[in-house]
C-alpha positions in Angstrom: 20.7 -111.5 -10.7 17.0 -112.1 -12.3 15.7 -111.3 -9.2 17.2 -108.4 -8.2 16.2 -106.7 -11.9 12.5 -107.6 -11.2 13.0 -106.3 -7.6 14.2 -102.9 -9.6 11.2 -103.1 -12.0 9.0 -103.5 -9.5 10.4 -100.4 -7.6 10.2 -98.2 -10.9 6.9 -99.0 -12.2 5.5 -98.2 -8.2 7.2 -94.6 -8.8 6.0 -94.0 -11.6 2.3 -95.0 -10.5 2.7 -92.0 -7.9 3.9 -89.7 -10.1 1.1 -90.0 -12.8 -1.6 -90.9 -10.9 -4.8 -88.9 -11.7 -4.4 -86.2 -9.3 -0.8 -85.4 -10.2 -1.5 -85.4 -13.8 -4.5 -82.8 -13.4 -2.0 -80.5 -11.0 0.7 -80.5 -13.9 -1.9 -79.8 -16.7 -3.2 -76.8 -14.3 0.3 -75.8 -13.8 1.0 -75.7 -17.7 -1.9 -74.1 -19.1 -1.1 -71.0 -16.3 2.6 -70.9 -17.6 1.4 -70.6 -21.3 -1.5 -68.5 -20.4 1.5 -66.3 -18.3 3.8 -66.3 -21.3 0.6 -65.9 -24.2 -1.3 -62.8 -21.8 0.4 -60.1 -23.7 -0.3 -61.5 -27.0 -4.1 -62.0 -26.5 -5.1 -58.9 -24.9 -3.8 -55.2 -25.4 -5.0 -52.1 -22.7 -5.4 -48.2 -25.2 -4.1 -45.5 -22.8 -5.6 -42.3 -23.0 -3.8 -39.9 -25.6 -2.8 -42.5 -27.9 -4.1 -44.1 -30.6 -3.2 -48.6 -31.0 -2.8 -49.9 -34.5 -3.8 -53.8 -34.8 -2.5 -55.9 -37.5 -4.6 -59.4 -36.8 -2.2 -62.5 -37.9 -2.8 -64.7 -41.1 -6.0 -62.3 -42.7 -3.4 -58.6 -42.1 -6.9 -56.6 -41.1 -5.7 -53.7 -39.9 -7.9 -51.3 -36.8 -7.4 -48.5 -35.1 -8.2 -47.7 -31.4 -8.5 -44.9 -30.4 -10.5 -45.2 -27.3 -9.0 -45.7 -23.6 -9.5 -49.6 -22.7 -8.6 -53.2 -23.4 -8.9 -54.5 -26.4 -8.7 -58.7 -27.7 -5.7 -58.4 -29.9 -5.5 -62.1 -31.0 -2.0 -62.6 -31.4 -1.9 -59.8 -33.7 1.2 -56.8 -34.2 0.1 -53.6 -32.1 1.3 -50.2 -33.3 1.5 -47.1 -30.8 0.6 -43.7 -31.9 0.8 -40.6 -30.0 -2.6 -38.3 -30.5 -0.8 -35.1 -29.9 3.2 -34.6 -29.6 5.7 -31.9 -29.5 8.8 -32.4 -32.0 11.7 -30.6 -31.4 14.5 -29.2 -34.3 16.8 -28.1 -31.1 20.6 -27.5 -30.7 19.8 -28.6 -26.7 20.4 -31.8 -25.0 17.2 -33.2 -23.2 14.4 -31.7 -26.1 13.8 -34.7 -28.7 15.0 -38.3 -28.3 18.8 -37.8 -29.8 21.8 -36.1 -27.9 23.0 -34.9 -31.2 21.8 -31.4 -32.9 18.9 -31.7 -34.5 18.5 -28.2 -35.4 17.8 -26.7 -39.2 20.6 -26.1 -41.1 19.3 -22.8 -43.2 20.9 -20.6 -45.9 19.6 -16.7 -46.7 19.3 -15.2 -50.2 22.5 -13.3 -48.8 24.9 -15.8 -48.8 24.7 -16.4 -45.0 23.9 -19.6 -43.2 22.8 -20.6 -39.7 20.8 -23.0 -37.3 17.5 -22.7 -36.3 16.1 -24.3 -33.1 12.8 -24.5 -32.1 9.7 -26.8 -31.8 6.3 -27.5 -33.3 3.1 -29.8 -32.2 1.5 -32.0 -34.7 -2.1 -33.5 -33.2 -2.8 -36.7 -35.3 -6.4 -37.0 -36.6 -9.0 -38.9 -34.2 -10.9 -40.7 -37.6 -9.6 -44.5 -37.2 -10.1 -44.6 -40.6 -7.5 -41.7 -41.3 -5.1 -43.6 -38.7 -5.6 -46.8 -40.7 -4.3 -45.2 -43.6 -1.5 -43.5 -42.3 -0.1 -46.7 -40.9 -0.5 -48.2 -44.1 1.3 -45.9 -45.9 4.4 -44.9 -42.7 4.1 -48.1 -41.1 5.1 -46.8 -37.4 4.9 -43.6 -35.4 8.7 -43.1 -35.7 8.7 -43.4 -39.0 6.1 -40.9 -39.3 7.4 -37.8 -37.6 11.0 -39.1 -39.2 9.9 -38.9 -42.9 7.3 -36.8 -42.8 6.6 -34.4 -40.0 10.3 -33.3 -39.7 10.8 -33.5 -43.6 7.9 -31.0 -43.8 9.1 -28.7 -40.9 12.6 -28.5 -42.4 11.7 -27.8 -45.9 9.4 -25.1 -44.5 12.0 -23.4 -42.6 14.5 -23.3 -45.5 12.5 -21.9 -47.7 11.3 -19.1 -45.2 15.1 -18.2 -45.3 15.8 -18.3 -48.4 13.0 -15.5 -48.7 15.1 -13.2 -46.5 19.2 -12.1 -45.5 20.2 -13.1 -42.7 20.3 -9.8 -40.8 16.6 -9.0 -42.2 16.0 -12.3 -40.0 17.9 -11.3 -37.1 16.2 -7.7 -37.2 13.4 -6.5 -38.9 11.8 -9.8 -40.5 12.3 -11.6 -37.3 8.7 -12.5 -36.8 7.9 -12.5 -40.0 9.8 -15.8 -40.0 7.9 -17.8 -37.8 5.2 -16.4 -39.2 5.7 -17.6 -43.1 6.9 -21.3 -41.6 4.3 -22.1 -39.9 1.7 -20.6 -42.6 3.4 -23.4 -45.1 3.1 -26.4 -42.4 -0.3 -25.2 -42.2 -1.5 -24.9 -46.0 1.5 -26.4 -48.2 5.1 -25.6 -48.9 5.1 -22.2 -51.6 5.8 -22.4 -55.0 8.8 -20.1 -55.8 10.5 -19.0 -58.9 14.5 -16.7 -58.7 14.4 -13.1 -60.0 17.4 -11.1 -61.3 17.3 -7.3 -59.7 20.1 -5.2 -59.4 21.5 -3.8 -56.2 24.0 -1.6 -54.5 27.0 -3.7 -53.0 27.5 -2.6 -49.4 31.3 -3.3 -49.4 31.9 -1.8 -52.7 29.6 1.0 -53.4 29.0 -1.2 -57.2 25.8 -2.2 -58.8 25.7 -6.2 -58.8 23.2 -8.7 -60.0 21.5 -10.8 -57.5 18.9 -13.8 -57.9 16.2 -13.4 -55.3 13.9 -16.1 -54.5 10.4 -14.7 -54.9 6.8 -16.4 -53.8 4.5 -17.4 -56.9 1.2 -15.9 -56.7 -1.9 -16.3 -58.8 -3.8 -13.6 -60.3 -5.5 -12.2 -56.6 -2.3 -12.4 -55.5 -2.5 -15.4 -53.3 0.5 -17.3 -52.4 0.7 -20.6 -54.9 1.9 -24.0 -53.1 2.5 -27.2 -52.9 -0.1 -30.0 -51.4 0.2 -29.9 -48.3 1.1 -33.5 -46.9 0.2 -33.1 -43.5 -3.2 -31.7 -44.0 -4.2 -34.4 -46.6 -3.2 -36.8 -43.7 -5.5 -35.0 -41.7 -2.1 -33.8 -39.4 -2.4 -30.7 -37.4 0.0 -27.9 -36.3 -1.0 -27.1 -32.9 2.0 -24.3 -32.9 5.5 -23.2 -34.0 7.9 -22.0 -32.1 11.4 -20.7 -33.1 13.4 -20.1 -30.0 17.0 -19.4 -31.4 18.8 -18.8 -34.8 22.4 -19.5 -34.9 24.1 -17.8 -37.6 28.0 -18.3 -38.5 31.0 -16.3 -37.0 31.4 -14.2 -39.5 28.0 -13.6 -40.0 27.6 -12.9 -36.4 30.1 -10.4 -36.3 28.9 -8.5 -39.6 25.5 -8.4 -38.1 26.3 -7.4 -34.2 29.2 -4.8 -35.7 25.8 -3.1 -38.0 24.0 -3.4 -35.2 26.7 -1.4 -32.9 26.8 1.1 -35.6 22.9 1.2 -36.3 22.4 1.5 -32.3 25.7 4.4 -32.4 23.7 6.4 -35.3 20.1 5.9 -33.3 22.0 6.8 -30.1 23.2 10.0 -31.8 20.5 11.0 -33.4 18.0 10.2 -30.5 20.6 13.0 -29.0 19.7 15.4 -31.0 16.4 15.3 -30.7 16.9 15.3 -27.0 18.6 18.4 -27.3 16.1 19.6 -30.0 13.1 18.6 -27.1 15.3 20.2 -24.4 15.6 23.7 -26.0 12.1 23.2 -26.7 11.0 22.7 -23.5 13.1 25.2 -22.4 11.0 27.6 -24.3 8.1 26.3 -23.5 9.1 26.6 -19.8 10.1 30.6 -20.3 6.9 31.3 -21.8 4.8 29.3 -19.0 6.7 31.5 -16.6 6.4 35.2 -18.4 2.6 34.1 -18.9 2.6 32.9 -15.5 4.2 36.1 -14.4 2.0 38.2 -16.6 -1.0 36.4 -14.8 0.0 36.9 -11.3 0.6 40.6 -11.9 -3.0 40.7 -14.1 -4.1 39.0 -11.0 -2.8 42.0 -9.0 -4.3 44.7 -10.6 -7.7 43.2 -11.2 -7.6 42.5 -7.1 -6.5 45.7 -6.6 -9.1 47.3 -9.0 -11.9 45.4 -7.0 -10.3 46.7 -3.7 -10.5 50.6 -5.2 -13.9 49.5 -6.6 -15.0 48.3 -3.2 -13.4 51.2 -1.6 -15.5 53.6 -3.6 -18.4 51.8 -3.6 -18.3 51.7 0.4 -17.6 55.8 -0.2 -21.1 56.0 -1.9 -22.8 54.0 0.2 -21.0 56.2 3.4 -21.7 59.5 1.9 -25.3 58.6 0.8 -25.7 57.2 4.1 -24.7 60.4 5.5 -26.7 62.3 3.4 -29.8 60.4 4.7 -28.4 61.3 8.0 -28.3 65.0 7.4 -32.0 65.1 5.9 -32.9 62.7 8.7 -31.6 65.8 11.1 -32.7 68.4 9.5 -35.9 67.0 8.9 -35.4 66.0 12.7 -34.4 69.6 13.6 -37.4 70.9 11.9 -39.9 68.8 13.2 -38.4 70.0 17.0 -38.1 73.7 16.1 -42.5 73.5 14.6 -43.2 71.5 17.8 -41.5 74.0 20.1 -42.9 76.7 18.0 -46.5 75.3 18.3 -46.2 74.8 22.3 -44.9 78.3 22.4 -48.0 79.9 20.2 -50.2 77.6 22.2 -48.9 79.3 26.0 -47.3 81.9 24.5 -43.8 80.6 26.0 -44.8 80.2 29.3 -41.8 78.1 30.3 -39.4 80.1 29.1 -41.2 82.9 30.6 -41.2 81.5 33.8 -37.5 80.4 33.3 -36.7 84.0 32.5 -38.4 85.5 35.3 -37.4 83.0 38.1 -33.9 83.5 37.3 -34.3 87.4 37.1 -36.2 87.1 40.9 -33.3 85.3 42.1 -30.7 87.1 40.9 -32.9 90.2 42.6 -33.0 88.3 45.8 -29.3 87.1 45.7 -28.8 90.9 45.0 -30.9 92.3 48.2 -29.7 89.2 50.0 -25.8 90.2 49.6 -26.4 94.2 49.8 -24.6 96.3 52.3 -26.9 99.0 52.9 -29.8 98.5 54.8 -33.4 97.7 52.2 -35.3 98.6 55.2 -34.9 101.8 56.6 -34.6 102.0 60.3 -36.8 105.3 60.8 -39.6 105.1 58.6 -41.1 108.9 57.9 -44.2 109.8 57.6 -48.0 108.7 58.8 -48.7 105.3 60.2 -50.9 103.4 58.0 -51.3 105.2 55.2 -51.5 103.8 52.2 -49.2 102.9 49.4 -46.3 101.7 52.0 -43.1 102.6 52.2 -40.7 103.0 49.2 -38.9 99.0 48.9 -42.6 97.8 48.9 -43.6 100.0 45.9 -40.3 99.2 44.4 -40.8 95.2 44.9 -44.7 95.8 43.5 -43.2 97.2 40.7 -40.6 94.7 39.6 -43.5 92.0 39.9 -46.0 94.2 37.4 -42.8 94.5 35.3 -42.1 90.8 35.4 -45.9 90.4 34.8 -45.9 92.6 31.5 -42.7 90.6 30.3 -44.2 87.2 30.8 -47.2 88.8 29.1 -49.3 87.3 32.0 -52.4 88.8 33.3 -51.9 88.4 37.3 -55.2 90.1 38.3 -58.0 87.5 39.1 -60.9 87.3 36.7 -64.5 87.4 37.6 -66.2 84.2 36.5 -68.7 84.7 33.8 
């Protein structure tokens, strides 16, 4: 039996000698240190993404830093905070905008009585000093807890206070703008100061004067709005924008508002009528007296043409009847000139052409006459003595129609002796 336990110790002692032998020890240590170096990573070094801000609260000392720039950073084992450096914070009625399923819209009342929801959104940018950032994780603690306690606080005291400056259907019509505009001035500059005045109005319902307390802004002697310090801006907190995308009033306030609405749209529709029918017979007029002064203008157009057509006529008139009467002095300048040149040819040869005309046609007519006679010119038994002188009686009578012809054409036929 003493044998067989040293047999077993023996067998132990060579296991154990293989399992801790230098090597394998070295391999386990390796092994450990990676498996606490794997499990201790995330507590020794922390990565800054870009558009955030890490808060680094070192162990045992509590030295609090802020990094702000993208990259790693050796966080020692220390608490890291995450802050967003710009983020959109919805007050919305609609599932999906902000991190809660529920409503988180604004519960507001008016100075009328009336309440309702608002929805909308704003963005806050957090200040880039790590200094600044320091402080505000001292004093919030967490990123949640900042836009729960402040941020949201800020934007909802905001918002009912802008209604309360206001009724309900002044927001829903008229002051509408005005709204976002007053809200987002106070997250800007500080929450105003406001004080309740008594002023007496007319009751729509029932026609009576009542009493009302209306919220009024303080303001200083210039007249500028007195507030409250603004927490975001000494935080050094920026609105980037506000944005209110619905109102939700009650039923009944609904219904009062769309019903003056209906009536206000009825009396606009009506009176916008009117003054179409007021424009129509206007331009009606206007059209008549476009067309009788168009009309009047065609017809002034008509007799102005036609005057320039008589004009023209009677100017064409003079020119035809002084052109005429340059004709008829041209003629009878023409006429003149012809009758002193024939005159001069006739004092120069004493009309011999004509003359000659005269006499040829008178010979002819003599010839044509002794040509066609029936009784013999010639005699056929001539009387008397042979020879003798003067000739018979047609020969003296042919002599004498040439000296007669001679003394007409005032021609001298006898020939003259040169000198």
């Amino acid at each position: 039996m003493a044998r067989i336990n040293e047999v077993a110790e023996e067998l132990r002692q060579s296991a154990l000698a293989k399992i801790f032998n230098p090597r394998s020890l070295s391999m386990f240590l390796f092994v450990l240190v990676g498996l606490a170096l794997a499990v201790l990573a995330p507590a020794l070094v922390e990565t800054n993404d870009a558009g955030y801000t890490k808060i680094l609260q070192k162990p045992v000392v509590g030295t609090v830093t802020a990094y702000t720039n993208p990259g790693m950073f050796f966080q020692g084992f220390g608490d890291v905070y995450t802050y967003k450096a710009s983020d959109i914070i919805y007050f919305s009625k609609h599932e999906g905008e902000g991190k809660n399923a529920a409503d988180e819209s604004i519960e507001v009342r008016f100075n009328d009585g009336a309440t309702a929801k608002v929805t909308g959104n704003v963005r806050v940018d957090l200040p880039s000093s790590a200094e600044t950032l320091v402080d505000i994780h001292k004093h919030f603690r967490s990123y949640d807890a900042l836009i729960k306690d402040t941020v949201k606080q800020v934007v909802a005291e905001a918002t009912i206070l802008t209604a309360s400056l206001m009724t309900a259907e002044e927001s829903y019509t008229t002051k509408r703008a005005e709204f976002s505009q007053l809200a987002y001035d106070q997250l800007l500059n500080g929450v105003y100061l406001t004080e309740a005045e008594s002023v007496t109005v007319k009751d729509a319902k029932t026609g009576e004067q009542v009493t009302k307390q209306v919220v009024r802004i303080q303001r200083d002697d210039k007249g500028i709005p007195e507030r409250k310090e603004s927490v975001l801006a000494k935080y050094g907190i920026k609105v980037g924008q506000f944005v209110i995308k619905d109102i939700d009033y009650e039923a009944t306030v609904a219904g009062q508002i769309q019903s003056k609405q209906q009536a206000l749209m009825q009396v606009v529709s009506a009176k916008a009528n009117a003054e179409r029918a007021i424009q129509d017979r206007l331009t009606a007029e206007e059209v008549g007296r476009k067309n009788v002064a168009v009309a009047k203008y065609e017809q002034e157009v008509k007799k102005q043409q036609a005057v320039t057509e008589a004009e023209q006529r009677l100017e064409v008139a003079k020119l035809n009847r002084a052109s005429e009467e340059q004709n008829k002095l041209a003629n009878i300048a023409k006429g003149e000139g012809e009758g002193e040149y024939r005159r001069k040819i006739m004092v120069a040869d004493g009309a011999l052409d004509k003359k000659l005309e005269a006499w040829k046609f008178a010979q002819e007519k003599w010839a044509e006459a002794f040509a066609n006679s029936k009784n013999p010119v010639v005699p056929g038994i001539v009387m008397g003595q042979a020879g003798a002188s003067g000739g018979n009686g047609v020969s003296q009578f042919m002599e004498l129609l040439g000296v007669k012809a001679a003394k007409e054409l005032q021609l001298d036929m006898s020939a003259k002796a040169r000198e």
